[in-house]
C-alpha positions in Angstrom: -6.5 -16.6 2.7 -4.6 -13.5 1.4 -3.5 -11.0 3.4 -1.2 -7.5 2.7 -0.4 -5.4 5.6 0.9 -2.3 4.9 2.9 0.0 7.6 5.2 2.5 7.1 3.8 5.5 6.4 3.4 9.0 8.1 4.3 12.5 7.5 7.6 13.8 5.4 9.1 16.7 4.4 9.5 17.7 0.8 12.7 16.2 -0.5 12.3 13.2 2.4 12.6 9.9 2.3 10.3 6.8 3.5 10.4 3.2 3.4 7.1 1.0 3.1 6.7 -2.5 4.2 4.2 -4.8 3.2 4.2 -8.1 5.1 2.5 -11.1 2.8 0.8 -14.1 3.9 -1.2 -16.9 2.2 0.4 -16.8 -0.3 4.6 -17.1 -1.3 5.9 -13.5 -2.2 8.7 -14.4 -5.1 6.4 -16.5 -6.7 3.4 -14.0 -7.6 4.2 -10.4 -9.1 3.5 -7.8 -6.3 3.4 -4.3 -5.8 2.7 -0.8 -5.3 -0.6 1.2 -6.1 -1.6 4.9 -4.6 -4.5 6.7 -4.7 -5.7 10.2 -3.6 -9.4 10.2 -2.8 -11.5 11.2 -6.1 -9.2 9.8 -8.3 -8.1 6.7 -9.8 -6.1 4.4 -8.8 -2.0 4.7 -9.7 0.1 1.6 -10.3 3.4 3.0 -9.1 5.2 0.2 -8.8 5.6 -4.3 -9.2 8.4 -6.7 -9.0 7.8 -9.1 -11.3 8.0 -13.4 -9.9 10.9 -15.6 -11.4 13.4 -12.8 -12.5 12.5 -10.2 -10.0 12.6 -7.7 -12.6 10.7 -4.2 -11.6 8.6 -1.7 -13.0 7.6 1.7 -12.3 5.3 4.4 -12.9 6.4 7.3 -14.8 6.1 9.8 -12.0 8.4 7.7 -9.5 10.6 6.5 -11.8 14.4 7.0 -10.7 12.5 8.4 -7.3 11.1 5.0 -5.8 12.8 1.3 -5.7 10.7 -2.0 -5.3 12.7 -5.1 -3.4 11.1 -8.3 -2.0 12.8 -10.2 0.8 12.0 -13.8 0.2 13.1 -15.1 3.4 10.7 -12.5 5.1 7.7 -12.7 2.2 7.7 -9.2 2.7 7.3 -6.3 0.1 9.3 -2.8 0.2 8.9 0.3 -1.5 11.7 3.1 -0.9 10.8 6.3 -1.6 13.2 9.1 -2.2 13.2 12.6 -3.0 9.2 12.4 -1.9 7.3 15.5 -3.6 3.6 16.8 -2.3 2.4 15.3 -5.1 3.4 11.7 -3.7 0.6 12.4 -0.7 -1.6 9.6 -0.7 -2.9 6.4 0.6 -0.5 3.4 -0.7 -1.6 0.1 -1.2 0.5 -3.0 -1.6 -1.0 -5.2 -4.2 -1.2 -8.6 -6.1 -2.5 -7.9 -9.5 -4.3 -9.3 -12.2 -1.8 -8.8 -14.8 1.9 -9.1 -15.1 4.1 -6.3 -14.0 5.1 -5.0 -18.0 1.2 -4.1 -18.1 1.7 -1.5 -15.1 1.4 1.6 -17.3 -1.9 0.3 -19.1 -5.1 1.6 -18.9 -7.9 -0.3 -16.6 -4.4 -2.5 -15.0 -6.3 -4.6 -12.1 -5.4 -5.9 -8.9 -6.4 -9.2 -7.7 -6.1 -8.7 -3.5 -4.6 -5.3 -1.9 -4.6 -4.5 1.9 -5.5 -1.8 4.2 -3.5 1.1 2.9 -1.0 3.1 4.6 -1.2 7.0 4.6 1.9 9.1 2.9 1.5 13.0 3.3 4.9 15.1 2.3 4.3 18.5 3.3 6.5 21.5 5.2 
């Protein structure tokens, strides 16, 4: 059984920094691309984030880019998302994610997500 717990979030300033952790079971983290999607209630989802399996390679959303950083400890299975230089516009719930597609794919319409966990709530406000 899959399971993503996300934890992590809270309440930053504008211009703040926080660092999400997503902690992976049932299945082996550097072997699966994982990653990051928000979303702010009434919209769509936003893939934001995925670190690709077997080269590690990342990719990132076009509003976080240079902003946010995706790593994966593999000793851990865990998931991290730093995010720097946070914005109001960053408020929203973040899920960590396995998804249907590989992480080059991100920016596409309809991109799917195979298993994604509870969420964990980012609001950046003064």
């Amino acid at each position: 059984q899959v399971q993503l717990v996300e934890s992590g979030g809270g309440l930053v300033q504008p211009g703040g920094s926080l660092r999400l952790s997503c902690e992976v079971s049932g299945l082996i983290a550097k072997d699966y691309a994982i990653g990051w999607f928000r979303q702010v209630p009434g919209k769509d989802r936003e893939g934001i984030s995925c670190k690709s399996s077997g080269d590690g390679s990342s990719t990132y959303g076009d509003s976080v880019k240079g902003r946010f950083t995706i790593s994966r400890d593999n000793a851990k299975n865990m998931i991290y998302l730093e995010m720097n230089n946070l914005e109001p516009e960053d408020t929203a719930v973040y899920y960590c994610a396995v998804p249907r597609w590989p992480c080059f794919a991100l920016r596409e319409d309809g991109y799917e997500y195979e298993y994604w966990g509870q969420g964990t709530q980012v609001t950046v406000s003064s």
